[in-house]
MARTOR-792629 format. One line per field, with one value per residue: x, z, y of N, C-alpha, C in turn; residue in three letters. Coordinates in pm, whole numbers. Each point is the difference from the previous one (the first is absolute). Layout:
N
n.x [X / ...]
n.z [Z / ...]
n.y [Y / ...]
ca.x [X / ...]
ca.z [Z / ...]
ca.y [Y / ...]
c.x [X / ...]
c.z [Z / ...]
c.y [Y / ...]
zanu [ALA / ...]
END
This chain:
292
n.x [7848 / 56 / -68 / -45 / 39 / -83 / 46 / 111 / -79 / -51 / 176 / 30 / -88 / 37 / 140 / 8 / -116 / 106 / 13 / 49 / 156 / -26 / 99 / -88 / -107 / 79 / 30 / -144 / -28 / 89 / -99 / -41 / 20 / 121 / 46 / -48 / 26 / 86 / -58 / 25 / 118 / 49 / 12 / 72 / 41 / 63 / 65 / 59 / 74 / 53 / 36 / 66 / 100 / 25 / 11 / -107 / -118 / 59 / -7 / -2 / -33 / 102 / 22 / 88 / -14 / 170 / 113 / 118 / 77 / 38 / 95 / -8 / 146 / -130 / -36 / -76 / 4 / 76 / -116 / -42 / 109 / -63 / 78 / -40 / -105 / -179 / -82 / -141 / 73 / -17 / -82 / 30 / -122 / -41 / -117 / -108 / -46 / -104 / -37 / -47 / -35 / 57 / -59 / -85 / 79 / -171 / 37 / 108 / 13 / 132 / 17 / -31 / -69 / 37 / -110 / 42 / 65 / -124 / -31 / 125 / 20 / -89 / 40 / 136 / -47 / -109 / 100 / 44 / -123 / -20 / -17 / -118 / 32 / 104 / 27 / 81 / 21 / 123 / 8 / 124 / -39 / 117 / -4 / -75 / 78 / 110 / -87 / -18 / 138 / 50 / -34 / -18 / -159 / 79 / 20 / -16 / -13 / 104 / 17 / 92 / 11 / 93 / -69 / 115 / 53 / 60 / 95 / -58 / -6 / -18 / -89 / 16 / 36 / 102 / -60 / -47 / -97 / -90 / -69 / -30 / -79 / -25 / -166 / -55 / -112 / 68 / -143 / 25 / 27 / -84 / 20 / 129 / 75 / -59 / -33 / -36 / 10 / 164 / 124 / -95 / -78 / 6 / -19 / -62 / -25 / -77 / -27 / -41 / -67 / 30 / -23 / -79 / 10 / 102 / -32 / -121 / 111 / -40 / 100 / 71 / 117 / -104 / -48 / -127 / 132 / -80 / -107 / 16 / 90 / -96 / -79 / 128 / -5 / -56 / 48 / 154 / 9 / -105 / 47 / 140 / -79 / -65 / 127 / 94 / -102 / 40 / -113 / 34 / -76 / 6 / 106 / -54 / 33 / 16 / 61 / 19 / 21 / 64 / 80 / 57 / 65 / 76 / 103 / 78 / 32 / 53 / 79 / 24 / -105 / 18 / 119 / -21 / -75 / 43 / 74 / -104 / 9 / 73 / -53 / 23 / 98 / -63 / -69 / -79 / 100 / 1 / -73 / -3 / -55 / 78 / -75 / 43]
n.z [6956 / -82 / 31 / -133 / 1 / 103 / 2 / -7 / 60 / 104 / -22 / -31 / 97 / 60 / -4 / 54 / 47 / 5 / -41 / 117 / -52 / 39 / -137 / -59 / -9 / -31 / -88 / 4 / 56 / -22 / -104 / 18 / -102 / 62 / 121 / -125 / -86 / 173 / 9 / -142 / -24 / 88 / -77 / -102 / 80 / 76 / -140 / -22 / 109 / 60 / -120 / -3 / 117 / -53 / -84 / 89 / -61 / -154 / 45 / -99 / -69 / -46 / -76 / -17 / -50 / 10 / -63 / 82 / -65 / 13 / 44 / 5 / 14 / -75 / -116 / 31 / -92 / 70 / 56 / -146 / -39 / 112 / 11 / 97 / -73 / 72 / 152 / -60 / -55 / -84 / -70 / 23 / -1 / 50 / 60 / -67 / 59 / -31 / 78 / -140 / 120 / 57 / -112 / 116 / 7 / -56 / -115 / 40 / -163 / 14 / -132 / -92 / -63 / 61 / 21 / 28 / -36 / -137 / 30 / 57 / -122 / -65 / 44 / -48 / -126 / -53 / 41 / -95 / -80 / 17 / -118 / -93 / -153 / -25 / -70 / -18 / -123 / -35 / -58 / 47 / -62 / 68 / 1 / -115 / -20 / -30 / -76 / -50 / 25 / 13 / -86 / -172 / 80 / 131 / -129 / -36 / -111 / -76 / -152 / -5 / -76 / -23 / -81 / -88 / -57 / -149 / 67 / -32 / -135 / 98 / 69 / -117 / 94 / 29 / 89 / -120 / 35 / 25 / -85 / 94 / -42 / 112 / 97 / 47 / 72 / 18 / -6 / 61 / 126 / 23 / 27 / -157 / 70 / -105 / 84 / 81 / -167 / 44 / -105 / -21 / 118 / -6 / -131 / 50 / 70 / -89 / -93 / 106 / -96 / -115 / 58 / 146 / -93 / -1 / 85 / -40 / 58 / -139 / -62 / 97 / 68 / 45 / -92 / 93 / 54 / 80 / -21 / 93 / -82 / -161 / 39 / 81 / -138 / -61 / 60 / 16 / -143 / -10 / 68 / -115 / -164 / 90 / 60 / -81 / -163 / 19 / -15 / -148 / -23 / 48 / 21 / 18 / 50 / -55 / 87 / 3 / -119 / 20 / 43 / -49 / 19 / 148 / -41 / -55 / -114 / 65 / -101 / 109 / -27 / -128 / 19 / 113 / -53 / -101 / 109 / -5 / -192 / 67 / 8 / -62 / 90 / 72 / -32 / -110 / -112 / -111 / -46 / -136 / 14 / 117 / 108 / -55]
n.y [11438 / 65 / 126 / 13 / 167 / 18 / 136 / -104 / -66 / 120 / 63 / -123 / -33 / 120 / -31 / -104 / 94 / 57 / -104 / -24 / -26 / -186 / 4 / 84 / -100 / -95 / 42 / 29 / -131 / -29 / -127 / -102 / 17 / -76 / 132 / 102 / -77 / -32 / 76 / -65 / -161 / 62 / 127 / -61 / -74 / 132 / 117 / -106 / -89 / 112 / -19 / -118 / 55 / 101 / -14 / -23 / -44 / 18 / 109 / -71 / 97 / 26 / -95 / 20 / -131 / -51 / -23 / -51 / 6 / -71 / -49 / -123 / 55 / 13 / 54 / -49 / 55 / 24 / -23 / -66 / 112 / -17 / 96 / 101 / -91 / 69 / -64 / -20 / -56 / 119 / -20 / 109 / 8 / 113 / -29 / 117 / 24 / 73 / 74 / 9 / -20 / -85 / -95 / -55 / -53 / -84 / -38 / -106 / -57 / -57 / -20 / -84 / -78 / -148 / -104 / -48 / 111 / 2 / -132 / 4 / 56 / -9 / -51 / 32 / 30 / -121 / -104 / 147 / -64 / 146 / 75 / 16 / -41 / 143 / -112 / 80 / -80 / -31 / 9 / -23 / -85 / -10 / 113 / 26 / -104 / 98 / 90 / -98 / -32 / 149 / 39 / -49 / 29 / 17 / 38 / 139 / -114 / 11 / 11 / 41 / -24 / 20 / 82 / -6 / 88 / -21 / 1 / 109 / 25 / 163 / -84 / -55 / -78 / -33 / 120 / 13 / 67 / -116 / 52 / 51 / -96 / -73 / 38 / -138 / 39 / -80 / 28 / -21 / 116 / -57 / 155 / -24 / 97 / 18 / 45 / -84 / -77 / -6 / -33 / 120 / 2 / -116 / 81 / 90 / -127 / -95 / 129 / 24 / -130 / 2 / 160 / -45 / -56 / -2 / -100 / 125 / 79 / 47 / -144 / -46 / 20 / 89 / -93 / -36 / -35 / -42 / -98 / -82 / 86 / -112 / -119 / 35 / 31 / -32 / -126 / 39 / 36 / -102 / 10 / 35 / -6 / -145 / -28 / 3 / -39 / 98 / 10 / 31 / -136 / -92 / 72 / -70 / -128 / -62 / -53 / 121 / -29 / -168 / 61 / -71 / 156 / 55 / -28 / 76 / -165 / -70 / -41 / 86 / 105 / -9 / 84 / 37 / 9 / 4 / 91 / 32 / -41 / -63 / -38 / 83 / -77 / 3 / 121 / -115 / -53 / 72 / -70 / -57 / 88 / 1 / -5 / 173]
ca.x [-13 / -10 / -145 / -34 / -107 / -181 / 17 / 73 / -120 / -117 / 9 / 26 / -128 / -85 / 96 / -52 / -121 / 26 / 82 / 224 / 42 / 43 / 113 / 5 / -21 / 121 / 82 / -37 / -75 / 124 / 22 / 26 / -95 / -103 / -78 / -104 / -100 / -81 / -87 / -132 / -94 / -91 / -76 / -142 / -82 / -116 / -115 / -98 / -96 / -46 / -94 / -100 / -114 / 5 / -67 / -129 / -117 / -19 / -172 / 39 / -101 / 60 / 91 / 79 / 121 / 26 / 92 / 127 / 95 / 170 / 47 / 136 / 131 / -5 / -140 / -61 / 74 / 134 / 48 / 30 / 98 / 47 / 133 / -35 / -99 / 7 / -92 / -84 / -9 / -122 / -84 / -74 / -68 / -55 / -138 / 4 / -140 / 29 / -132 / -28 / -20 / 127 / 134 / 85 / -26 / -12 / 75 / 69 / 57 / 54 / -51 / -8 / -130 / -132 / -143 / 39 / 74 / -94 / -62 / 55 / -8 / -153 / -18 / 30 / -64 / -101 / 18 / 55 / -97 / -102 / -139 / -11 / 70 / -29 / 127 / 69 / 122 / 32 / -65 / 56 / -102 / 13 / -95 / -122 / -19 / 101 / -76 / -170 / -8 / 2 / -150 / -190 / -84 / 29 / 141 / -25 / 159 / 27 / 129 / 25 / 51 / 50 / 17 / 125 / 53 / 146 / 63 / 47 / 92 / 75 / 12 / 68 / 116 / -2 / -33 / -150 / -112 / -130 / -43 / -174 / -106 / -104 / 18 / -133 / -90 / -123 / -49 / -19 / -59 / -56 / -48 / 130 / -22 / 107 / 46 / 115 / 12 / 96 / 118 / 125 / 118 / 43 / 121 / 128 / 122 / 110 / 121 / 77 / 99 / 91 / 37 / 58 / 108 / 147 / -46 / -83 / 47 / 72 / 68 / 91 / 77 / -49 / -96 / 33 / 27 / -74 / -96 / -34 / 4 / -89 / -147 / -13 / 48 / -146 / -81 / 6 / -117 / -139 / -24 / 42 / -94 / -126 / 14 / 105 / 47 / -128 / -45 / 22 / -141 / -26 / 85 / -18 / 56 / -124 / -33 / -60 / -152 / -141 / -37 / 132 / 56 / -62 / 71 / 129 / 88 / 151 / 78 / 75 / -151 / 27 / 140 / -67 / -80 / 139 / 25 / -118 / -72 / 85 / -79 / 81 / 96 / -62 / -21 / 102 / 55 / -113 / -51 / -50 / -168 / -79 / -98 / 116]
ca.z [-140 / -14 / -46 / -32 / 59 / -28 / -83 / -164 / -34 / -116 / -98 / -56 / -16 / -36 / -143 / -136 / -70 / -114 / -104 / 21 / -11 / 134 / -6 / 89 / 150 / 95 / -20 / -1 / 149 / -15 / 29 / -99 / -57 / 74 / 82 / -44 / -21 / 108 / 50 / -57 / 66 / 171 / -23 / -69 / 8 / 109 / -57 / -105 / 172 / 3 / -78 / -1 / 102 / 14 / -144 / -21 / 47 / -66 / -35 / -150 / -138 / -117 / 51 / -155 / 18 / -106 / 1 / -38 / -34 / 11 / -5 / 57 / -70 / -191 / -54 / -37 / -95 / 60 / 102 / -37 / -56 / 94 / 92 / 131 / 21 / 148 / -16 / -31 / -133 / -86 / -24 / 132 / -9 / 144 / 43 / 88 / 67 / 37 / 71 / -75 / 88 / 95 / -54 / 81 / -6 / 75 / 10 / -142 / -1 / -125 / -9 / -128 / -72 / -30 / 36 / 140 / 25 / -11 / 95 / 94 / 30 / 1 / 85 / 92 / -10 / 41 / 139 / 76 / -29 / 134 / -62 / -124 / -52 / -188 / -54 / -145 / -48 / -159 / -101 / 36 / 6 / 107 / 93 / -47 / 153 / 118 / 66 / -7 / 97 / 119 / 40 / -14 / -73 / 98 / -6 / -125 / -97 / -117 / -55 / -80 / -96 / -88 / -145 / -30 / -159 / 26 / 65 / -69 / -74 / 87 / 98 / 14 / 40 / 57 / 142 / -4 / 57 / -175 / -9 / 39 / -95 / 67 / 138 / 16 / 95 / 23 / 153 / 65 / 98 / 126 / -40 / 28 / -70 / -64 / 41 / 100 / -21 / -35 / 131 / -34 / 112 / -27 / -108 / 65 / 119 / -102 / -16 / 130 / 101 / -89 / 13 / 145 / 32 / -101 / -66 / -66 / -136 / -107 / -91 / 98 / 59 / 142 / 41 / 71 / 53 / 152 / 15 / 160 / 39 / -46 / 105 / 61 / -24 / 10 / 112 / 69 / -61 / 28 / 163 / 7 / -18 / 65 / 155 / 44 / -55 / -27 / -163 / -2 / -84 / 149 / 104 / 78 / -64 / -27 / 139 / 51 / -92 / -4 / 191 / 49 / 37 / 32 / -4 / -62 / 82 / -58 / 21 / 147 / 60 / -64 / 51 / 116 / -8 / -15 / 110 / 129 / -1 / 0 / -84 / -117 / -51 / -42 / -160 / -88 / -104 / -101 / -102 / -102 / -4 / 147 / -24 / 49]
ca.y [41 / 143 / 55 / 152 / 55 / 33 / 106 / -19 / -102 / 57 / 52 / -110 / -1 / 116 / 33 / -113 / 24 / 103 / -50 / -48 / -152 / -40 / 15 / 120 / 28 / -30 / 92 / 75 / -22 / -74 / -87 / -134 / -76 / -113 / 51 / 48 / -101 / -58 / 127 / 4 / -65 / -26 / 96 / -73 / -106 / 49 / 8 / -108 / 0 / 130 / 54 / -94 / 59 / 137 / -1 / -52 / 53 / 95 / 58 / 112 / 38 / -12 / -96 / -45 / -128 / 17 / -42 / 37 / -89 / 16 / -105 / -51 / -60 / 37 / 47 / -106 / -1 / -6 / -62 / -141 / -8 / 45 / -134 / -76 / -18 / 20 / -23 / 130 / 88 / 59 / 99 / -8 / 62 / 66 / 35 / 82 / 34 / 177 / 100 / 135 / 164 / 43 / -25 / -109 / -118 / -108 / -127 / -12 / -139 / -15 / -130 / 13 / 69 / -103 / 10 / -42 / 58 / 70 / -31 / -10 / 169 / 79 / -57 / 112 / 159 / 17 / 13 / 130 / 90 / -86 / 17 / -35 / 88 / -23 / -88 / -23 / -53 / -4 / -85 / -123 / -117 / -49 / 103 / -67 / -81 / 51 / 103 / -43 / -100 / 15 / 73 / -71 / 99 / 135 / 123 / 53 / -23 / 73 / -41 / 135 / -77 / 103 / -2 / 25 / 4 / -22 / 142 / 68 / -9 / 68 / -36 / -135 / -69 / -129 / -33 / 120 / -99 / 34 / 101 / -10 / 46 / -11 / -80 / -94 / -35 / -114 / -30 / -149 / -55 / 122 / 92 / 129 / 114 / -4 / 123 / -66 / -138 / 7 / -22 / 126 / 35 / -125 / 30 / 125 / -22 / -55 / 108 / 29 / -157 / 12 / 80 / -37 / -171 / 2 / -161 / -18 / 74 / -33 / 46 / 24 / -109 / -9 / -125 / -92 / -152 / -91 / 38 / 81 / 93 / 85 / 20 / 68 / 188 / 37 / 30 / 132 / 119 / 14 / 48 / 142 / 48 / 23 / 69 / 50 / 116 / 90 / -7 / 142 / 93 / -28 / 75 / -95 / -125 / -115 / -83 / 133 / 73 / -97 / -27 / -109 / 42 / 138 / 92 / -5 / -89 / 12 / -89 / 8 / -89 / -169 / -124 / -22 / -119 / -97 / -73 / -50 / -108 / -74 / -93 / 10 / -37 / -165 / -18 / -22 / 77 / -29 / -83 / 52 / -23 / 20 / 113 / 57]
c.x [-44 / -149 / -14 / -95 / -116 / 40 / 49 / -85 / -66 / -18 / 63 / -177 / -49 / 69 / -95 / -115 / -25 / 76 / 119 / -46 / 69 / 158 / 60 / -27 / 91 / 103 / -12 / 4 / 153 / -13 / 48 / -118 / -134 / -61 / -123 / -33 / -65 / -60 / -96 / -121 / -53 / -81 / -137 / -85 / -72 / -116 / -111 / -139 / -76 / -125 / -157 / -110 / -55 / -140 / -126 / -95 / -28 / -116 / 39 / -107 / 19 / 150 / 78 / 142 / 63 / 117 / 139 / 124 / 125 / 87 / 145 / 62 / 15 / -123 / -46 / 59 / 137 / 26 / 85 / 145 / 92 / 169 / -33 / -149 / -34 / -151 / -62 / 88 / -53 / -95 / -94 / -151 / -30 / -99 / -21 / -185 / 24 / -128 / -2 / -44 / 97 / 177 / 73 / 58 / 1 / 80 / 131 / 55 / 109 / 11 / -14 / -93 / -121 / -79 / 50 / 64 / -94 / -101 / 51 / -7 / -145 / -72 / 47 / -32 / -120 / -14 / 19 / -96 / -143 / -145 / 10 / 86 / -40 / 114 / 71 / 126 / -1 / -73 / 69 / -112 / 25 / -73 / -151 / -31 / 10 / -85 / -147 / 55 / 37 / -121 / -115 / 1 / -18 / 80 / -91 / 167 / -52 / 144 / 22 / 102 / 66 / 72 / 121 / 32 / 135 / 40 / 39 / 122 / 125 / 91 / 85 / 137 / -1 / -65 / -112 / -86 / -116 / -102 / -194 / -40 / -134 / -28 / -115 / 17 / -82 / -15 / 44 / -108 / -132 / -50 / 91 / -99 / 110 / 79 / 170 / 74 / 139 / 94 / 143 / 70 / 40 / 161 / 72 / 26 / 88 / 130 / 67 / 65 / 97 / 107 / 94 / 66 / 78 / -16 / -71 / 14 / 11 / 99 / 97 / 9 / -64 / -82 / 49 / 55 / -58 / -134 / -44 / 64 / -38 / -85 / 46 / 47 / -165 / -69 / 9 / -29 / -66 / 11 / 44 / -123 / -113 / -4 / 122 / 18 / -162 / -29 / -27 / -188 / -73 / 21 / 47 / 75 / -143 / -34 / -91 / -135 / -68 / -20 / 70 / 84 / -10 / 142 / 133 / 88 / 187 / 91 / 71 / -126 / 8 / 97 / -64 / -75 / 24 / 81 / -69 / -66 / 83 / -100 / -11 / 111 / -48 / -59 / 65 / -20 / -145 / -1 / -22 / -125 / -75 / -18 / 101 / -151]
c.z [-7 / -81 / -15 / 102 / -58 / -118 / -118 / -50 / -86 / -109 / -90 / -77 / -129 / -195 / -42 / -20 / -53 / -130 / -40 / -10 / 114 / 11 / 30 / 139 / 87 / -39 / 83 / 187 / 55 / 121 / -89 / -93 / 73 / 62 / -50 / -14 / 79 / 22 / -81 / 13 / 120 / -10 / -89 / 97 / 131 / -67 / -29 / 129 / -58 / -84 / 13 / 157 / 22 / -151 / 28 / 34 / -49 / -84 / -121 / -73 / -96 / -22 / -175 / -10 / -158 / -18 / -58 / -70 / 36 / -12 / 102 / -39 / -118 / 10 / -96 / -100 / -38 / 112 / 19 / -29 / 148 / 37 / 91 / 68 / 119 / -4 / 1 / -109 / -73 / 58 / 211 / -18 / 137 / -61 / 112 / 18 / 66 / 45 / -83 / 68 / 107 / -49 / 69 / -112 / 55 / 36 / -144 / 56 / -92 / -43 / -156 / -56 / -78 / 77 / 172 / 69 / 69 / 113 / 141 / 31 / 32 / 167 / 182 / -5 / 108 / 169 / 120 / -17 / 112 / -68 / -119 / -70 / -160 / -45 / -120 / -26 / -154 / -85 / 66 / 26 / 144 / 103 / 25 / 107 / 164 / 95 / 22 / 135 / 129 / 42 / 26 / -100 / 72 / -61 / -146 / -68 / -105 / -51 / -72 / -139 / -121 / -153 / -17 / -156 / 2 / 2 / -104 / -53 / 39 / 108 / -9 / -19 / 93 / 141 / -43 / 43 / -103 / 98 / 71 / -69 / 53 / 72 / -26 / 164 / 29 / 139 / 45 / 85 / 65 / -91 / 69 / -55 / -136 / -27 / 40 / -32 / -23 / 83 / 13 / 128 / 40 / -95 / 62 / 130 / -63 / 7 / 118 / 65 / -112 / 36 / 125 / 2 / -114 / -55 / -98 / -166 / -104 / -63 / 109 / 18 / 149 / 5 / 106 / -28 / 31 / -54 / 156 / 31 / -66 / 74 / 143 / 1 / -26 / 141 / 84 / -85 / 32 / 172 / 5 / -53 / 67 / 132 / -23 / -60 / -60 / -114 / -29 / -9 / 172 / 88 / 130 / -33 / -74 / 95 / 108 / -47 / 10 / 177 / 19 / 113 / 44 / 5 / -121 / 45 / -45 / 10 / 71 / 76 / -39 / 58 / 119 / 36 / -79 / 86 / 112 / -27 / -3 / -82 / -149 / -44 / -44 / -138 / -73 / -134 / -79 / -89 / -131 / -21 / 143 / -24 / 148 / 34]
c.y [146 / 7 / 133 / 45 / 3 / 84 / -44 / -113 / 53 / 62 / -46 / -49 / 68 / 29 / -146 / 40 / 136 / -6 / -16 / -118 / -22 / 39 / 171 / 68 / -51 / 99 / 133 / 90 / -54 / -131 / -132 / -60 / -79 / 30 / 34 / -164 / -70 / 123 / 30 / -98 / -32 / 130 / -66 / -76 / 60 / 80 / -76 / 21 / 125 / 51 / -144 / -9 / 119 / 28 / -105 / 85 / 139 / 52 / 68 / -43 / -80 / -81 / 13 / -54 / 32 / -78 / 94 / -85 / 31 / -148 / -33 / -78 / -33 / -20 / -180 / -98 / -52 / -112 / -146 / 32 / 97 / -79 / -18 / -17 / 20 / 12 / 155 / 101 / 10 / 112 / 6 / 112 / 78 / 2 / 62 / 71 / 155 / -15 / 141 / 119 / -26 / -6 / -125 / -118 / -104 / -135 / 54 / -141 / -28 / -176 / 9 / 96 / -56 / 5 / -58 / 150 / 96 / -25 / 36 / 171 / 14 / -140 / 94 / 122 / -38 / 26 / 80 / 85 / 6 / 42 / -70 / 167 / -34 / -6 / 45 / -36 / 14 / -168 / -165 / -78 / -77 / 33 / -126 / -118 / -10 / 83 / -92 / -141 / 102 / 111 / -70 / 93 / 122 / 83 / 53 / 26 / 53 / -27 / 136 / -38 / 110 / -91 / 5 / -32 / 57 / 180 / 132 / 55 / 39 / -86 / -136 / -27 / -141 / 16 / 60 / -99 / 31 / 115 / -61 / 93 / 13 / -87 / -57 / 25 / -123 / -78 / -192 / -59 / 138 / 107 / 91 / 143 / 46 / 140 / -3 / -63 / 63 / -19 / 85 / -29 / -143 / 1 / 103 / -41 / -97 / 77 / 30 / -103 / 28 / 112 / -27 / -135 / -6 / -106 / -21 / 109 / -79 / 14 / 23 / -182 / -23 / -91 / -73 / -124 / -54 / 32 / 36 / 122 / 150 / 5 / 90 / 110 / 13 / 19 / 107 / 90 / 3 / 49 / 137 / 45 / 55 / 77 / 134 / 156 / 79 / 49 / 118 / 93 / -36 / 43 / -131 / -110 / -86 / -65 / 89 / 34 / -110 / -25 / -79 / 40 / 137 / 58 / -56 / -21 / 77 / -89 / -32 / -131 / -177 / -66 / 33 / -97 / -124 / -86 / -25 / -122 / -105 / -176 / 41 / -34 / -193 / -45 / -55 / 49 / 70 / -70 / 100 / -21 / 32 / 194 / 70 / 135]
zanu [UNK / UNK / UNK / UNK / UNK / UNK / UNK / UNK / UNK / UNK / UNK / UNK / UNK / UNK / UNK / UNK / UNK / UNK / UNK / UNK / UNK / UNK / UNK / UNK / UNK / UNK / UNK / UNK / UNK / UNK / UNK / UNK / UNK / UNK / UNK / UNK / UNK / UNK / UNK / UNK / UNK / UNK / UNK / UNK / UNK / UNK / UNK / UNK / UNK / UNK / UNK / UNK / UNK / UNK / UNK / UNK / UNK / UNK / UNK / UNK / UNK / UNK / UNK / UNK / UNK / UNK / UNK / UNK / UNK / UNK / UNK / UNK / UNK / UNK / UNK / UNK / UNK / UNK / UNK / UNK / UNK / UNK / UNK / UNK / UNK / UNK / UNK / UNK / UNK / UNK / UNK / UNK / UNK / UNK / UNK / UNK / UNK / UNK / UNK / UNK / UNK / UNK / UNK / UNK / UNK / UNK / UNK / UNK / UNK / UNK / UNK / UNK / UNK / UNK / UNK / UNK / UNK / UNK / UNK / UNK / UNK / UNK / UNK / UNK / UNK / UNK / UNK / UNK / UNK / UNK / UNK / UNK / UNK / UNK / UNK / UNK / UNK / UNK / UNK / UNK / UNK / UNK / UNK / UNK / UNK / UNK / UNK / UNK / UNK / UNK / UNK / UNK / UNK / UNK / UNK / UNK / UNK / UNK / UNK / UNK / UNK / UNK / UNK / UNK / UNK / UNK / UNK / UNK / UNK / UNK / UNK / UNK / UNK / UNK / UNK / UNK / UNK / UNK / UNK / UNK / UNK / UNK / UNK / UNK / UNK / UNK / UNK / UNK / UNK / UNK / UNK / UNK / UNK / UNK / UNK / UNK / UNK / UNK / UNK / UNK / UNK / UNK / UNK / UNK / UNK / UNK / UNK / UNK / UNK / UNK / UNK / UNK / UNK / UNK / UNK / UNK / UNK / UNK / UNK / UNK / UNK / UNK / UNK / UNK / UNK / UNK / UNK / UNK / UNK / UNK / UNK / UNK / UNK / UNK / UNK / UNK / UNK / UNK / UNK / UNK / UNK / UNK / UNK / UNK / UNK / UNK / UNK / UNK / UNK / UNK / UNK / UNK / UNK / UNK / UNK / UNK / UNK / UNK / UNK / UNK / UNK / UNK / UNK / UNK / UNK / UNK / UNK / UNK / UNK / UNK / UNK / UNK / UNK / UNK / UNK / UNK / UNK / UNK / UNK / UNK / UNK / UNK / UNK / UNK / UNK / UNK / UNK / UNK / UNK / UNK / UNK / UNK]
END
């Protein structure tokens, strides 16, 4: 059976996390559809390994969780009047965990956005964590249990909770978004600084998962099909992010700045090791709801 090179691997790799579609990138790279799609998922699922051994024992300050949306094969809504019904359609949420001074991120999960989802995420944050830290999230009440069954009383939390009124006069149309009006600080747990209490840089990698995965654009035909092959376009973001690509205010990668790592990886570096781990092919599929 014929096999891309190391070289057209990676740059195959490298176009799905700059924001091509799998269909250009075959165009593009001049292969088959299918090809990109088996290469994403055996790419997903060594990330998944990768980041889940590589990402513990993280010494961060400052910790801020948040959520993303996107969807598969129709938006929630839709899904009951689907022709061709398919499991994990709808609404897929990423959860996602940042280190506010390295920028790493700790964990991400995709999975709904109820209290189980919630649990299963702040359970793996806690796990990669090797000090106590100061916690922030958005107002999602899910949090509330999620964070008090995988900490205790070891983590200084905080909810950052934003006001919202309807969108100015200027500003409205059918995608306007309502207008903040303002933010509540409110403590939970410990003794946050409320200095600290926010999840700006939690919302601006948001923007950069939206910006680097075609899947996650709006208002395009690029939604994912497959939910498993939403969970493993994330997973290899999250590895281009933390190891691969360098941050512009850091100079460094995030994996670099929290000690994870002593040098800059490359996607040449990933399919390499790719094929050294041959026990990656044993993996099986993802689940909706397993932790990527």
């Amino acid at each position: 059976m014929n096999k891309l090179s190391v070289a057209q691997r990676a740059q195959i790799l490298a176009m799905l996390c700059e924001g091509s579609s799998m269909r250009s990138i075959s165009r593009l790279a001049d292969v088959s559809i299918n090809t990109v799609s088996k290469l994403l998922v055996d790419a997903g699922r060594f990330c998944a390994g990768f980041h889940d051994a590589k990402v513990r024992g993280v010494k961060a300050k400052r910790v801020q969780v948040d959520e993303i949306w996107s969807f598969v094969g129709a938006k929630q809504k839709n899904v009951g009047a689907m022709k061709a019904p398919m499991d994990g359609a709808g609404d897929a949420w990423t959860w996602t965990a940042i280190d506010a001074d390295t920028k790493l991120i700790v964990s991400h999960f995709v999975g709904g956005r109820d209290g189980e989802c919630a649990s299963w995420f702040m359970d793996d944050v806690a796990s990669r964590l090797a000090n106590r830290v100061q916690l922030t999230s958005d107002g999602h009440k899910a949090y509330l249990e999620a964070v008090e069954g995988a900490f205790g009383a070891d983590v200084d939390y905080a909810m950052l909770i934003k006001v919202y009124g309807a969108a100015p006069e200027s500003a409205k149309g059918r995608y306007s978004p309502a207008d903040c009006t303002g933010i509540i600080k409110k403590p939970i747990e410990g003794k946050p600084d409320p200095k600290h209490n926010s999840t700006s840089y939690a919302e601006r990698q948001n923007l950069t998962m939206r910006m680097s995965m075609r899947r996650f654009t709006r208002l395009t035909n690029a939604f994912s099909k497959k939910f498993e092959n939403h969970a493993h376009m994330v997973a290899i973001y999250a590895v281009h992010y933390n190891f691969l690509r360098i941050h512009k205010t850091l100079r460094v990668t995030p994996a670099m700045a929290a000690n994870l790592s002593h040098t800059l990886l490359s996607w040449t570096d990933i399919v390499e090791l790719m094929d050294a781990d041959t026990p990656t092919k044993k993996r099986g599929p993802y689940k909706k709801g397993a932790l990527v």
